[in-house]
Each structure stands twice: as C-alpha cells, then as structure tokens.
N, C-alpha and C positions, 0 to 999 in steps of 0.2 A: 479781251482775254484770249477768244480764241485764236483772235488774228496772230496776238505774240508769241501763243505755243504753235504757229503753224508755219509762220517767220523761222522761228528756233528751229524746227524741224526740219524744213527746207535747206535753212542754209547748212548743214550738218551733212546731208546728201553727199556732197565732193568729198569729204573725209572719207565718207563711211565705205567708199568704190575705193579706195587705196589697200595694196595690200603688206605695206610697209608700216602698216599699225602694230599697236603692241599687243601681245596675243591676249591679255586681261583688260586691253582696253574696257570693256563692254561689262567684266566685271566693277572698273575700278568706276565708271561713269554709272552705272546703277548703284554703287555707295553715293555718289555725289550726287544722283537726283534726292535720296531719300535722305541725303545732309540739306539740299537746297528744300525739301517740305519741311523739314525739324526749322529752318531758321526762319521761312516764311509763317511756320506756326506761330513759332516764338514775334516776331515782331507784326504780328496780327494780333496776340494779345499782349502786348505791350501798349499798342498804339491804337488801334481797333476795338478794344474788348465789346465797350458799350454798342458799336454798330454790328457787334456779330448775336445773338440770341444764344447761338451751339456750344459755346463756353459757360453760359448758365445755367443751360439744359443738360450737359456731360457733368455738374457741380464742380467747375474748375473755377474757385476763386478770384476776385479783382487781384492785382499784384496788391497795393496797396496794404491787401490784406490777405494774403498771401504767404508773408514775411515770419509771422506769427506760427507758421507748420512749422517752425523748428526751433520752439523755446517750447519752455512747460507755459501751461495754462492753471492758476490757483484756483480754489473752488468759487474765489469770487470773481473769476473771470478778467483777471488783470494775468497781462502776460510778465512773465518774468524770464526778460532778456539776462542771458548770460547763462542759466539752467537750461540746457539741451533736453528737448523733448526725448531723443534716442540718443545713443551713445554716437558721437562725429555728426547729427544733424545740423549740425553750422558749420560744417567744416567740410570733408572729404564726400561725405556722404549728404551733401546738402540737396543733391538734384534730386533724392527719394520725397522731398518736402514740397515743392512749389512746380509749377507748368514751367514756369521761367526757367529755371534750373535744368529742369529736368531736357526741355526740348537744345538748349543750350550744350548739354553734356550728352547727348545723342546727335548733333549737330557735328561736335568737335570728336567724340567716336568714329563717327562713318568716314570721315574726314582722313582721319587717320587709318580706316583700314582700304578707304583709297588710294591714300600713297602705297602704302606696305604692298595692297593686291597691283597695282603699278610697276612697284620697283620689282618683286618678284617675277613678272612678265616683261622683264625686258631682254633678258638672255643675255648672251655674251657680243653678240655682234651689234655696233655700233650702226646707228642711224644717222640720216645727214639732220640737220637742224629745223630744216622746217617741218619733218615729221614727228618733232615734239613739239613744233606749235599746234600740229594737229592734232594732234593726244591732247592737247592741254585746249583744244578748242573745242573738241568734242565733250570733255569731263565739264568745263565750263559752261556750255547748251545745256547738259542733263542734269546740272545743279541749279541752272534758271528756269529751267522746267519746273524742276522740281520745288523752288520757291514761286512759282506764277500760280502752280498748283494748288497752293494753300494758301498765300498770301493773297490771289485773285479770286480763286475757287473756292472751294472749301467755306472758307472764315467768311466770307465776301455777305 
C-alpha cells in the first residue's frame, strides 16, 4: 500500500515542475482524490464488508440489507417494497438511505465538480496536447490516491 501511494507520487513529480498546467489543476485533482476515497469506499463495502470490522462499528449495514432504508417497515417487521420510507427515497433522493448510494453519489459529485473547477481554469489561451494529458495524468494519480486510501487503508 505504501509502496503504490509513493509509486503514485513519484511519478506525478515531472508534471507538477511544468508550468503550462491549468491554474485549478490542483483544485480540480483534490475533487478527484476525494471521488477516488468515495469509490474505494464504496467497493470496499461492497466486496470487503465482512473483512473490514469499521462498517460495523460506524452501524453501516450489510448492502444485503441495506436495500430495506428506503421502503416503510410494518409494525410486524415485514418490509413493504414499493411504500417509500420518505418522500423520493427510492428514487432521487435514494443515496440519503444506503452507504452504497450514498458513497456512489458523492463519487459522481466531486467528479463533476472536477470537470466544471477544470474547465473554468483553463482560460482563453490554448495548450499543446500533451499538457492535457498531463492534467488528465495528474487528476488520474489524485483519484488512485485517493481510492488506495480507502480501499487499501482505511477499510483494509
């Protein structure tokens, strides 16, 4: 674990000395590390649950059962699918119900306010092409970071 976040780092180095980067690079790659934790979260309890402890001890449900935060519950304990616990909990508003969801729609957020902090840092003046594979190499590093973090760390 530590060797691949020090791999990652390393090789990031030659970018980071350039000064034809995009001036929000460094915002848009700290959205992408904290999307690469949300989905190594997320697939650490998907796949990992039972070898992590800290999902049991934080009271974050098996997925399995899970499912069940966003139907009513009857006083005899039988779920009834299709009666919404809250109004849009199976729908729009489903990631307030489950880990899954939830780390899923904080994933696909930061994601998106990578681009937007991105494209707003790029200015008027045109770059040659392989300084957006460096942008897109850097933001790529900080979002495997950021999933080693919690998928290796963290959950581990």
């Amino acid at each position: 674990m530590k060797t691949i976040l020090i791999i990652l780092s390393i090789a990031t180095i030659p970018f980071t000395g350039a000064s034809q980067l995009n001036k929000n690079i460094w915002k848009a790659s700290t959205f992408q590390f904290f999307a690469g934790a949300a989905d190594g979260a997320n697939q650490a309890y998907l796949f990992h649950y039972s070898n992590s402890d800290k999902f049991e001890k934080w009271g974050i449900r098996p997925n399995d059962e899970a499912w069940k935060n966003k139907w009513v519950v009857d006083p005899s304990g039988q779920v009834r699918v299709g009666t919404e616990r809250f109004w849009l909990s199976s729908r729009s508003l489903v990631f307030l119900t489950d880990f899954h969801h939830g780390t899923r729609f904080v994933k696909h957020r930061l994601t998106e306010a990578s681009m937007l902090s991105y494209a707003f840092g790029h200015g008027i003046k045109t770059k040659r092409w392989y300084w957006y594979l460096a942008d897109t190499a850097i933001m790529f590093s900080a979002r495997s970071i950021g999933f080693a973090f919690t998928y290796e760390g963290v959950f581990r």
